[in-house]
VOGU-3710 file (C-alpha; in Angstrom, 3 decimals, decimal comma):
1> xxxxxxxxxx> 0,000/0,000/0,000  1,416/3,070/-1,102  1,080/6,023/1,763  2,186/9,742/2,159  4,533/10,129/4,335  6,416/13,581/5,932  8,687/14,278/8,950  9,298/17,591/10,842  12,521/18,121/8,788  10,997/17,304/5,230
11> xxxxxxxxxx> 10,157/19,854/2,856  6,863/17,929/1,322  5,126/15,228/1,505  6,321/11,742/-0,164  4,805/8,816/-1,826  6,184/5,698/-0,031  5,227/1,843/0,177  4,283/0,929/3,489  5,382/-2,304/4,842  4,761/-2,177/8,726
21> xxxxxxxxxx> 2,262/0,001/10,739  4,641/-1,263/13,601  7,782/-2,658/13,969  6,747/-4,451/17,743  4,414/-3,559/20,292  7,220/-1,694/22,162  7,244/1,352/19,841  5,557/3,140/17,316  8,263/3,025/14,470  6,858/2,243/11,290
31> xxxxxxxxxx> 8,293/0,186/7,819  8,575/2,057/4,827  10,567/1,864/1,369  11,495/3,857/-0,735  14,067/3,968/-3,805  14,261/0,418/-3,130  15,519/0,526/0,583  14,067/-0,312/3,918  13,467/2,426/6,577  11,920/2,771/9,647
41> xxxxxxxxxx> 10,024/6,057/10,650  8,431/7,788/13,484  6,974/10,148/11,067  3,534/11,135/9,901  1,653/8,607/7,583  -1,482/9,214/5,563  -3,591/7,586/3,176  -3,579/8,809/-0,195  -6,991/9,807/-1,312  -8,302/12,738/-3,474
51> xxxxxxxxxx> -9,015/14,947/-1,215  -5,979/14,927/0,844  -4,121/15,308/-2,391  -6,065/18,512/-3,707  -5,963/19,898/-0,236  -1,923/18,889/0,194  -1,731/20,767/-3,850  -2,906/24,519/-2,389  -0,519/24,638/0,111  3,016/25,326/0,284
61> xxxxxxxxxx> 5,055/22,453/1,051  6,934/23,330/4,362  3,280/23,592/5,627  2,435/20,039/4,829  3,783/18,651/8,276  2,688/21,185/10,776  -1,224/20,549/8,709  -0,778/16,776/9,273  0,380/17,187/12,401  -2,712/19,207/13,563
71> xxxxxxxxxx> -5,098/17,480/12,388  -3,942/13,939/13,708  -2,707/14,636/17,695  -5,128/14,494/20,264  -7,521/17,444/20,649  -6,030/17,803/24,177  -2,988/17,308/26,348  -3,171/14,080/28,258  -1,162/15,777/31,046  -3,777/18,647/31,658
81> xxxxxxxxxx> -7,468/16,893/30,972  -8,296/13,917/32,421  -10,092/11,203/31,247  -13,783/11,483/32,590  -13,975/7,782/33,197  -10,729/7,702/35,458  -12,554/10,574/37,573  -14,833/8,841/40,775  -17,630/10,592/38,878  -18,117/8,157/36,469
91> x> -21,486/6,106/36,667
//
């Protein structure tokens, strides 16, 4: 399955096979190739679809990781909100 892919220090986003979602349970490194080699990456993946491609197209490409990046973290800080069913108030 071929996947976008982008880290903080990349200019753009790139097209890249994915191999892994994870390497182990332990961490969160991915498996991708590209150019014929084997990397792993802690970096953003997405699915390549239409409309992430037209809306990737009218934006510069040194804004394509900080967009990625917004729109898949957590809405909140798991430090400063806490889960409402780890409160006692829970039913």
């Amino acid at each position: 399955m071929y996947v976008y892919h982008i880290t903080s220090t990349m200019n753009r986003v790139e097209t890249v096979k994915l191999l892994a979602l994870r390497v182990n349970k332990k961490n969160r490194l991915s498996v991708i190739s590209k150019n014929g080699k084997k990397y792993m990456t802690g970096g953003i993946l997405c699915k390549i679809t239409p409309r992430i491609k037209v809306v990737l197209d009218t934006m510069p490409g040194l804004e394509h990781y900080e967009f990625l990046n917004d729109i898949t973290n957590q809405p909140f800080d798991a430090d400063t909100v806490k889960l409402y069913m780890n409160n006692n108030h829970a039913r």
